[in-house]
C-alpha positions as CSV (number, residue, x, y, z in Angstrom):
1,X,65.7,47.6,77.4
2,X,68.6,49.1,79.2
3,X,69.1,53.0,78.8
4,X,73.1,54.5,79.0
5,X,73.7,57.7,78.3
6,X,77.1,57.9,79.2
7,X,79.7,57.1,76.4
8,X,82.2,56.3,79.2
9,X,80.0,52.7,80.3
10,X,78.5,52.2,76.7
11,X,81.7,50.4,75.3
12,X,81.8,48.0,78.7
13,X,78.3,47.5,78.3
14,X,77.9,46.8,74.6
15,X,81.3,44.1,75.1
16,X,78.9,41.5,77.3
17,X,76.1,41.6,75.4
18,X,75.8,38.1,73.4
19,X,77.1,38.0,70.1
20,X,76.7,38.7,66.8
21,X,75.4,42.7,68.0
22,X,73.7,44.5,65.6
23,X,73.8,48.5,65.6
24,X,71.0,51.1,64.2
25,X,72.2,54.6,64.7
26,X,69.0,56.7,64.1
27,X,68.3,60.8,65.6
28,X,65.1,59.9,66.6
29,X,61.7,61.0,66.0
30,X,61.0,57.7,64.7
31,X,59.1,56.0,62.0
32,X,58.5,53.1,60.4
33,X,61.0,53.2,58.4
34,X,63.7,53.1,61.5
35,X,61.7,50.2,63.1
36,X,62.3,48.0,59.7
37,X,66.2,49.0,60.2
38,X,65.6,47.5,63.7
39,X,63.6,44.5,62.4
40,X,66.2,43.4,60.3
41,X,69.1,43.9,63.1
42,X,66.3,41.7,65.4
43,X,66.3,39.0,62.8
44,X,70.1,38.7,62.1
45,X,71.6,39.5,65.6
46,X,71.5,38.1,69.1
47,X,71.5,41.7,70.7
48,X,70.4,44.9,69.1
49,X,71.9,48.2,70.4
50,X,70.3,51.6,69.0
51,X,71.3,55.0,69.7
52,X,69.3,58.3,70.0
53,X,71.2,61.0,69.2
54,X,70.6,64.6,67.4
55,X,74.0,65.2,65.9
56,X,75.1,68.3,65.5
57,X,77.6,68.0,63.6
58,X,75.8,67.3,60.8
59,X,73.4,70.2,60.8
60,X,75.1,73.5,58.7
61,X,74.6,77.3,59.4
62,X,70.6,78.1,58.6
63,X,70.1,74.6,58.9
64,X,66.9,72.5,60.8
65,X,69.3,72.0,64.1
66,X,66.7,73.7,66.6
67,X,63.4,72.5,64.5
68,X,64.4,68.7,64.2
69,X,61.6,67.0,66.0
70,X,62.7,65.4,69.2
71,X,60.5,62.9,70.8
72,X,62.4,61.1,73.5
73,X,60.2,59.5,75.6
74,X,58.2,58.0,72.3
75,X,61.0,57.0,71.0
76,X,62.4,55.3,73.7
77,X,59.2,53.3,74.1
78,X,59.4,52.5,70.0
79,X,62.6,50.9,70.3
80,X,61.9,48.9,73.5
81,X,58.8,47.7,71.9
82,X,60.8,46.7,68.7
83,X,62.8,44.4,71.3
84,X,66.3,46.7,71.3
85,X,68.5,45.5,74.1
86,X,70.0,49.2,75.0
87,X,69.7,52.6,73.9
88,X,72.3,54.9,73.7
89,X,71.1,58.5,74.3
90,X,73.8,61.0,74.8
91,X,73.8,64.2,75.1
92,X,75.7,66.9,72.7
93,X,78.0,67.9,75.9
94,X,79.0,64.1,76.4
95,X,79.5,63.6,72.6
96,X,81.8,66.2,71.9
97,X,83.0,67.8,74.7
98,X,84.6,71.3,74.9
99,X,88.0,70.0,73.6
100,X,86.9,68.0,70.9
101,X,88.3,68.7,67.4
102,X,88.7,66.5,65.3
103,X,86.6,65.8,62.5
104,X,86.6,62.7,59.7
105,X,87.2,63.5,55.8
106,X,84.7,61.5,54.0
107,X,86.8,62.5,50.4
108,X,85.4,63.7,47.0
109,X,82.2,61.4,47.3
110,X,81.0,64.0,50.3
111,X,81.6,66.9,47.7
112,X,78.8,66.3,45.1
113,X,74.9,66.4,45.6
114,X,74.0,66.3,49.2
115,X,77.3,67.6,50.0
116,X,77.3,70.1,47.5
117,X,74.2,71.9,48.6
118,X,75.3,71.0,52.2
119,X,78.9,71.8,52.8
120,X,80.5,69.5,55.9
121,X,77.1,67.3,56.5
122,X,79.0,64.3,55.9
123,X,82.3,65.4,57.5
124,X,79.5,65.4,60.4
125,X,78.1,62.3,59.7
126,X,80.8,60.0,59.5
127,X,82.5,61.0,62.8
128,X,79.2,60.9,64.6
129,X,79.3,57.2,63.2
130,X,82.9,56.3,63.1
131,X,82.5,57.9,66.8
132,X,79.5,55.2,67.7
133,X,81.0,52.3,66.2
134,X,83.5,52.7,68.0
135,X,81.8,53.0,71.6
136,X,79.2,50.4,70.4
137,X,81.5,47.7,68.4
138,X,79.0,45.7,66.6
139,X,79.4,43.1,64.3
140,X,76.7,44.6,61.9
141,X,75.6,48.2,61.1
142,X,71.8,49.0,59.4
143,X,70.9,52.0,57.4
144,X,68.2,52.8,55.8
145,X,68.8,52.6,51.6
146,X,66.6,56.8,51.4
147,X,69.8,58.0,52.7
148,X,71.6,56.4,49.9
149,X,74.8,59.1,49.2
150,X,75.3,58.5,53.2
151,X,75.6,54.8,53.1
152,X,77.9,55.3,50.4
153,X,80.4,57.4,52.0
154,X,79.9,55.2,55.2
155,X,81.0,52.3,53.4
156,X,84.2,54.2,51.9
157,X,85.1,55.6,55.3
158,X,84.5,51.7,56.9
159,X,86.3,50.4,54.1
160,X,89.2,52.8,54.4
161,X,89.8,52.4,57.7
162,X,89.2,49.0,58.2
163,X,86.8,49.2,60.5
164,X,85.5,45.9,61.6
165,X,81.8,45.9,60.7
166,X,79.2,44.7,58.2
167,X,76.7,47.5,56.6
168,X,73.8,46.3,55.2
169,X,71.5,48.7,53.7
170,X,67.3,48.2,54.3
171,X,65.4,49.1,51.7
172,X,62.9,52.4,52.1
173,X,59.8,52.2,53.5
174,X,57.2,54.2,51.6
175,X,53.5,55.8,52.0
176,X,50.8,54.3,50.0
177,X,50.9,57.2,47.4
178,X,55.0,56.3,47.3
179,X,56.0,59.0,49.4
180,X,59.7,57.6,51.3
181,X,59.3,57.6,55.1
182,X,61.1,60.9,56.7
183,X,60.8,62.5,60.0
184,X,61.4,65.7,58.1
185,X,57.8,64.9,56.8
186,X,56.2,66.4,59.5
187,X,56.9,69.9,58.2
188,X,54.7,69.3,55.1
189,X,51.2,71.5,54.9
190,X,48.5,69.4,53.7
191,X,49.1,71.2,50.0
192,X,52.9,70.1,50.1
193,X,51.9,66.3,51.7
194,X,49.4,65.8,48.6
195,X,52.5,67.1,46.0
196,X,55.4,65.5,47.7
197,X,55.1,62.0,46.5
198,X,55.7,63.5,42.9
199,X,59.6,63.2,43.5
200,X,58.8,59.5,43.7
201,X,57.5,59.6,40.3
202,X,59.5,61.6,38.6
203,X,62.7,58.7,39.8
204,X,60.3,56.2,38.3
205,X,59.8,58.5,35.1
206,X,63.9,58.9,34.6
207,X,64.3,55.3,35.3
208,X,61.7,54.4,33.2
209,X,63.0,56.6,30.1
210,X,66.4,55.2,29.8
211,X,65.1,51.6,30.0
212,X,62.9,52.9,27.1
213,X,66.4,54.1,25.3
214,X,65.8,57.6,25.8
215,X,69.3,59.9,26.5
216,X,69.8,60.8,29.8
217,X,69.0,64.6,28.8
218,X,66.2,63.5,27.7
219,X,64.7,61.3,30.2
220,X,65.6,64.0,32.8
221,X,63.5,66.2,30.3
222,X,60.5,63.9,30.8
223,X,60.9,63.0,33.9
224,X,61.1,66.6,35.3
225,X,57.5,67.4,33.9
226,X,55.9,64.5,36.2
227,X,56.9,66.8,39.3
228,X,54.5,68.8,41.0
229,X,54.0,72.2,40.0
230,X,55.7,74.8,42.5
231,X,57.9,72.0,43.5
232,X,61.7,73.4,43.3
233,X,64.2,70.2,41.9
234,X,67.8,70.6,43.6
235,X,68.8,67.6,41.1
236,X,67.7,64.5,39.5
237,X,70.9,61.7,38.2
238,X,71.6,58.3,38.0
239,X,75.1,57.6,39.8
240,X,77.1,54.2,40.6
241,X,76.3,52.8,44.0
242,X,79.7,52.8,44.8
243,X,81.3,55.7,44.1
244,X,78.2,58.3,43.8
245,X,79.7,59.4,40.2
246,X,77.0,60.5,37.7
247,X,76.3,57.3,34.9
248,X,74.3,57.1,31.9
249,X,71.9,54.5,32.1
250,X,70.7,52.0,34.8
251,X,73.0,49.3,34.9
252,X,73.7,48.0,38.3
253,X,74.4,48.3,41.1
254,X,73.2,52.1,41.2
255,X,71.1,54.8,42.7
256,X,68.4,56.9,40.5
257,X,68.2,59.9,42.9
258,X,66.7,63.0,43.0
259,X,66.2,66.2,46.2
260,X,63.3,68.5,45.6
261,X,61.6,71.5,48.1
262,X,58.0,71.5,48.5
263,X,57.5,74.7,50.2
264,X,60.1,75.1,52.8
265,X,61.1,71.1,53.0
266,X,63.6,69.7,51.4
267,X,63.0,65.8,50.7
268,X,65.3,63.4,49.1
269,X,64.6,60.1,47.5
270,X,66.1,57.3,45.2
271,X,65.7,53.9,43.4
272,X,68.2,51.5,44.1
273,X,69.0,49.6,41.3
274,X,70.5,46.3,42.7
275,X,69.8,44.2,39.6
276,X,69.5,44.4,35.9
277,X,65.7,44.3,34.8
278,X,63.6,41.8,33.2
């Protein structure tokens, strides 16, 4: 595995490597979870390019920017081992230099939810990405389905601009107990760990309500009793896949979702309802 961390030989790079080239964009401090993203680019690419990269950008004021774990060197050897052809690792400096300003409008979809409670995050993710797609140019882009409001707005920004890549989203890779893969994990206390796969549950119990033919109020009702106790909800809705507005049932394609704080972490999660139920 080749490492680059200069965006300036990245593009020249990337452009000789055999074709089709898949790309997993990942901030590191790796889990399973990534590996699957990098599975699945193995399996349907001829070269597999990941890149590295804490993005700032992303990160608002009081936010985890400083305390994201960083893990280079393990990482590095994760993604080798996984069979990546090259890394791209930047660094902040090389990413945005001191006269870069310009930043990408991800529209109304970036304004509810996530973007809501985290003004600008995906303003900050989709330039970091539009950014690496276009150093990297692959023919295929893997995200991870957990992050499901990002891969929405991805696909509107690729869509809009006519960017000219494939997204396919891989589906979460979970604990035993249900609990959805996160580096942000880490930060759980053993007390938090043991409550946190009750957001799981309590997507299962809203998804499970309305197929029962309860009202959305009142599956939200039930479903908000399975969390754990001392666990703070941020919000729990069913939305279209597409354009992240709220729905009333489960009819797909659509995301159940739901953000909760155990202690001081904030998790998200969701259930990605791809096909009507038997």
């Amino acid at each position: 595995m080749r490492l680059i961390a200069d965006p300036a030989e990245v593009r020249g790079l990337c452009s000789s490597l055999p074709r089709p080239l898949g790309f997993v964009p990942t901030m590191g401090a790796l889990h399973e979870g990534h590996l699957a993203l990098v599975a699945r680019a193995r399996e349907r690419s001829a070269s597999v390019v990941a890149s590295l990269f804490v993005n700032p950008l992303q990160f608002g004021a009081g936010e985890d920017l400083q305390r994201y774990p960083r893990d280079f060197a393990g990482d590095r050897g994760k993604l080798e081992a996984a069979g990546v052809d090259l890394l791209f690792g930047p660094s902040p400096e090389a990413m945005y230099p001191a006269t870069f300003s310009t930043s990408i409008d991800a529209g109304s979809m970036a304004d509810s939810f996530e973007g809501a409670i985290r003004p600008g995050h995906f303003a900050g993710v989709a330039t970091v990405v539009v950014k690496l797609l276009h150093l990297v140019g692959p023919d295929a882009l893997f995200l991870g389905q957990k992050d499901a409001q990002q891969t929405a707005v991805l696909h509107r920004v690729i869509h809009d601009l006519a960017l000219p890549v494939e997204v396919e989203i891989v589906e979460t890779v979970r604990e035993a107990d249900g609990l959805a893969l996160s580096s942000r994990n880490a930060y759980l206390n053993e007390s938090e760990r043991a409550a946190a796969p009750t957001l799981h549950r309590c997507l299962l119990a809203l998804r499970a309500a309305l197929e029962r033919g309860a009202s959305k109020s009142e599956a939200s009702a039930q479903a908000r009793g399975t969390l754990a106790g001392g666990a703070k909800l941020d919000y729990l809705d069913v939305v279209d896949a597409e354009t992240f507005e709220p729905i009333d049932d489960v009819r797909p394609p659509a995301f159940v979702i739901g953000a909760a704080r155990f202690g001081t972490t904030r998790l998200i999660d969701n259930l990605w309802i791809r096909e009507a139920r038997a």
